[in-house]
C-alpha positions as CSV (number, residue, x, y, z in Angstrom):
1,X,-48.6,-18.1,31.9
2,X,-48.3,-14.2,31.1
3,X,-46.3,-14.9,27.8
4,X,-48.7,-16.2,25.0
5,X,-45.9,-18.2,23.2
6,X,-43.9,-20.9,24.9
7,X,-39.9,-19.6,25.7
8,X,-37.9,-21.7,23.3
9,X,-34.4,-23.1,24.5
10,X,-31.6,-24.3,22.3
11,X,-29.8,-27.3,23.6
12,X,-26.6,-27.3,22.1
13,X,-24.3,-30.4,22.0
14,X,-22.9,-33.2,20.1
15,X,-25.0,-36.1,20.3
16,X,-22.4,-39.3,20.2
17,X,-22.8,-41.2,23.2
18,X,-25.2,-39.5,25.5
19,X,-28.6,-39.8,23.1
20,X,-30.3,-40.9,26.7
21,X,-29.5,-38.0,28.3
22,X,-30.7,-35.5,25.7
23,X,-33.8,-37.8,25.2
24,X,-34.5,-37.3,28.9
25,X,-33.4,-33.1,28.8
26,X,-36.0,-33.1,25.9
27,X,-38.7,-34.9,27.8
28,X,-38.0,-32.5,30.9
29,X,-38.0,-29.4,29.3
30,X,-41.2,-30.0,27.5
31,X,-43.0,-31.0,30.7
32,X,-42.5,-27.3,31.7
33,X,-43.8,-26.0,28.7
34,X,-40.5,-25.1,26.3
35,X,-40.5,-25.0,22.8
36,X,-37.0,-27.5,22.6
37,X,-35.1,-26.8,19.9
38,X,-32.8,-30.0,19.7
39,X,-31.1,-31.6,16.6
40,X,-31.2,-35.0,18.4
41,X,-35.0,-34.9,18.6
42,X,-35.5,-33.3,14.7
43,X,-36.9,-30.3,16.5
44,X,-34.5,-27.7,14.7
45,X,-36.1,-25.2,12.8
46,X,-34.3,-25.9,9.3
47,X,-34.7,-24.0,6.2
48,X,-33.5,-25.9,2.8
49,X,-32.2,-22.9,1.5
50,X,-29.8,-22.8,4.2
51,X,-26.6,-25.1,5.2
52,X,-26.6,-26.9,8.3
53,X,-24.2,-24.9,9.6
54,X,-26.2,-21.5,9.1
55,X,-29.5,-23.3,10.5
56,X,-27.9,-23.9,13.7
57,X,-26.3,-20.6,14.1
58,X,-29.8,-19.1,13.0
59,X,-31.6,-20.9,15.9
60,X,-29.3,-19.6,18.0
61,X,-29.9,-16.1,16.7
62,X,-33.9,-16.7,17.2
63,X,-34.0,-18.9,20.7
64,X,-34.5,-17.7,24.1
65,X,-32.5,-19.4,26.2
66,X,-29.1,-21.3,25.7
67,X,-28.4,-24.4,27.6
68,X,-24.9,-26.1,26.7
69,X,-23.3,-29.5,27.1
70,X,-19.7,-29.6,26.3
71,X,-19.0,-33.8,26.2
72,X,-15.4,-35.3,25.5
73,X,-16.5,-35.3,21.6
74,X,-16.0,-32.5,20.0
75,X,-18.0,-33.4,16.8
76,X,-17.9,-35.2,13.5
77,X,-16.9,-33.7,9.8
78,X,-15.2,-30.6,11.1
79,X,-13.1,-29.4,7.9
80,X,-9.2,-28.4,8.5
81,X,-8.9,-25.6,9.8
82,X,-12.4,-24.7,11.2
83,X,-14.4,-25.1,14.3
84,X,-16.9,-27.9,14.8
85,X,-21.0,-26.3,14.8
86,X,-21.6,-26.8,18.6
87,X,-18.4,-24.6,19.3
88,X,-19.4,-21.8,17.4
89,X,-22.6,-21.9,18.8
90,X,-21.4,-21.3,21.9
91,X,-19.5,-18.5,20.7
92,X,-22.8,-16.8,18.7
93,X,-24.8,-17.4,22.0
94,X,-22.1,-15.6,24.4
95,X,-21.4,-12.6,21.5
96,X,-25.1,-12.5,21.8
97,X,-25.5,-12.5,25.3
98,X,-28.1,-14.7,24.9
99,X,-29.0,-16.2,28.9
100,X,-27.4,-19.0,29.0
101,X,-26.8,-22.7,31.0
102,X,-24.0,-24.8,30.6
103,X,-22.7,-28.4,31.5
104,X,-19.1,-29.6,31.2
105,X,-18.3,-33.2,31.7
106,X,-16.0,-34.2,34.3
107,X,-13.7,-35.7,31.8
108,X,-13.2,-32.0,30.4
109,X,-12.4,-30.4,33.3
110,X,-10.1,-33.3,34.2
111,X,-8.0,-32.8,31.0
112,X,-8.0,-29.0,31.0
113,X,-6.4,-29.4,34.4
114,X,-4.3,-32.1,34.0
115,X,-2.5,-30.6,30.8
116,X,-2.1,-27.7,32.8
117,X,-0.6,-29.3,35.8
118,X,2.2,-30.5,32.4
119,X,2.6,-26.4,31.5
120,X,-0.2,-26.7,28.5
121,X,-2.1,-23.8,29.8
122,X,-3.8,-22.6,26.8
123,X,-4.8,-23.3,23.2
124,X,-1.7,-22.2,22.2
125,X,0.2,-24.5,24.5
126,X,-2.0,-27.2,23.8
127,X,-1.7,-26.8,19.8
128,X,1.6,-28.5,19.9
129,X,0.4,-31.7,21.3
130,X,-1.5,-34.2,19.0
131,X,-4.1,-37.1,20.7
132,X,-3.8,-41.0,19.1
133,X,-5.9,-41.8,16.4
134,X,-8.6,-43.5,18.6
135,X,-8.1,-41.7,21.7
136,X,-11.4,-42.4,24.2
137,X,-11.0,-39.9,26.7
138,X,-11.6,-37.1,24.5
139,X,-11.9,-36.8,20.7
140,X,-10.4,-33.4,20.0
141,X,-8.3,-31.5,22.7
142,X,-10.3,-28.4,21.4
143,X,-13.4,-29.6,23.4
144,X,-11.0,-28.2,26.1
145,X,-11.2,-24.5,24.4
146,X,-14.9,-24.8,23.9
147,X,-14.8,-25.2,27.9
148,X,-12.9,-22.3,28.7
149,X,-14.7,-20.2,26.1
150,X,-17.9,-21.0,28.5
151,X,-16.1,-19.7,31.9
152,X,-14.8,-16.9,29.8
153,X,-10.8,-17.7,30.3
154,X,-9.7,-15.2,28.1
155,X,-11.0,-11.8,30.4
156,X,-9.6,-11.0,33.6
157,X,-11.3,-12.7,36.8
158,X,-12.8,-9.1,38.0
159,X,-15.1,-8.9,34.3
160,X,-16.3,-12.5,34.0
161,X,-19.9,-12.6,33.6
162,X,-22.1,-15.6,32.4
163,X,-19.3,-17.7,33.1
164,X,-20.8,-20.0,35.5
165,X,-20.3,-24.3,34.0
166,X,-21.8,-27.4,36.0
167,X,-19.7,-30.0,36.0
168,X,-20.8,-33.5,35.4
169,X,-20.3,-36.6,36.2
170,X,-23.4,-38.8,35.5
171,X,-26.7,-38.2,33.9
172,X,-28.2,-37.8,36.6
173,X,-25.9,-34.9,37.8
174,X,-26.6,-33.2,34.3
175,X,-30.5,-33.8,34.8
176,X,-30.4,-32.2,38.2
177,X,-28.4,-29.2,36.9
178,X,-31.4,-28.9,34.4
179,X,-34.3,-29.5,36.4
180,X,-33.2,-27.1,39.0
181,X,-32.4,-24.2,36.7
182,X,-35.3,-24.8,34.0
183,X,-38.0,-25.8,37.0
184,X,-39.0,-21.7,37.6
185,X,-40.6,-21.0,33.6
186,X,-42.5,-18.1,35.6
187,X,-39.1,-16.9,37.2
188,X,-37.3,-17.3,33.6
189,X,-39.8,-15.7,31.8
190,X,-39.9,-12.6,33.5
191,X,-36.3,-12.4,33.7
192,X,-36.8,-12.7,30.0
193,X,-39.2,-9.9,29.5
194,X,-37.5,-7.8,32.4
195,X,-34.3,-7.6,30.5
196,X,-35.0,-8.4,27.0
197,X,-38.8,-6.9,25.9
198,X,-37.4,-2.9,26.0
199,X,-35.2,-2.1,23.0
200,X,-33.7,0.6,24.7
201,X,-32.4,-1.6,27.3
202,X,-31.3,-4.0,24.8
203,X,-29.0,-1.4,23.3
204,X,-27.8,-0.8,26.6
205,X,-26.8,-3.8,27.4
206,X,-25.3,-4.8,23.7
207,X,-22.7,-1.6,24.2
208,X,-21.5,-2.9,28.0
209,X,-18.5,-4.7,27.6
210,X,-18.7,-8.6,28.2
211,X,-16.2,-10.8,30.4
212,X,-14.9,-14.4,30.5
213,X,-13.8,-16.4,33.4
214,X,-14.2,-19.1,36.0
């Protein structure tokens, strides 16, 4: 390898219900010689002085490379009023333009659509409606903003950038997304030190104006 430190990726997701998956996206990512940063796994870097929230959004700060899984659970102990970690780690990772992969699963998608097909077409539309206790097709219907976050709904169609989201189905849809993106380390890495090793070109590309869409 030309780098002499391994490219660390961040996998960002809640964990309920697809610990298999992120046991085998650990297990993959590794084999190509990552450093995986991955609660699941206890690979975090985590400081004691620090809450968990600012841990995460500190390893976001430090990683490489951002790879995503938006599930139908939004996540656990999110106070009134605020956002759960995952989400805003998503939204550190796009304000810092960090390169990024993301998955949605297809029951996501499905209810992003579906509420739109009713006239719910945004957060605002959706913050009137309220799920069932125990719903089980998704938790929270904000899982649906952290979607549209990813493909960058709020910007016109003509300035969305980094706004590309796999859907998926099964685990092994969500492997292949993974092993076909992460495969090329050498192709990553220089992408890494192409557009990320010259200061000036950092500053450059922190002043260009960002985009959202699908």
């Amino acid at each position: 390898m030309s780098s002499a430190r391994k490219l660390v990726v961040l996998v960002s997701s809640t964990v309920y219900g697809i610990e298999e998956l992120l046991d085998r996206i650990y297990t993959l990512l590794t084999a190509f010689d990552y450093e995986v940063w991955m609660s699941h796994k206890g690979t975090m870097p985590v400081f004691s002085n620090r809450s968990a929230f600012d841990n995460c959004i500190k390893a976001v700060e430090k990683c490489d490379l951002f790879l995503g899984l938006i599930t139908p659970y939004y996540g656990s102990g999110v106070e009134p009023g605020n956002i759960s970690i995952t989400h805003q780690e998503l939204l550190k990772a796009i304000e810092l333009k960090k390169p990024r992969w993301l998955l949605a699963h297809d029951q996501v998608v499905f209810a992003r659509k579906f509420l739109g097909d009713l006239g719910y077409k945004d957060s605002d539309g959706r913050g009137s409606l309220k799920l069932k206790t125990k719903a089980t097709s998704i938790s929270d219907l904000r899982v649906i903003d952290v979607y549209e976050e990813a493909i960058r709904q709020s910007e016109p169609l003509r300035d969305r950038k980094g706004n590309w989201v796999q859907k998926f189905q099964s685990y092994e849809d969500a492997f292949l997304f993974a092993t076909a993106q992460f495969s090329r380390y050498q192709e990553v890495e220089a992408f890494i030190h192409e557009n990320l090793s010259d200061p000036a070109k950092i500053s450059s590309m922190t002043r260009q104006k960002g985009g959202r869409g699908e």
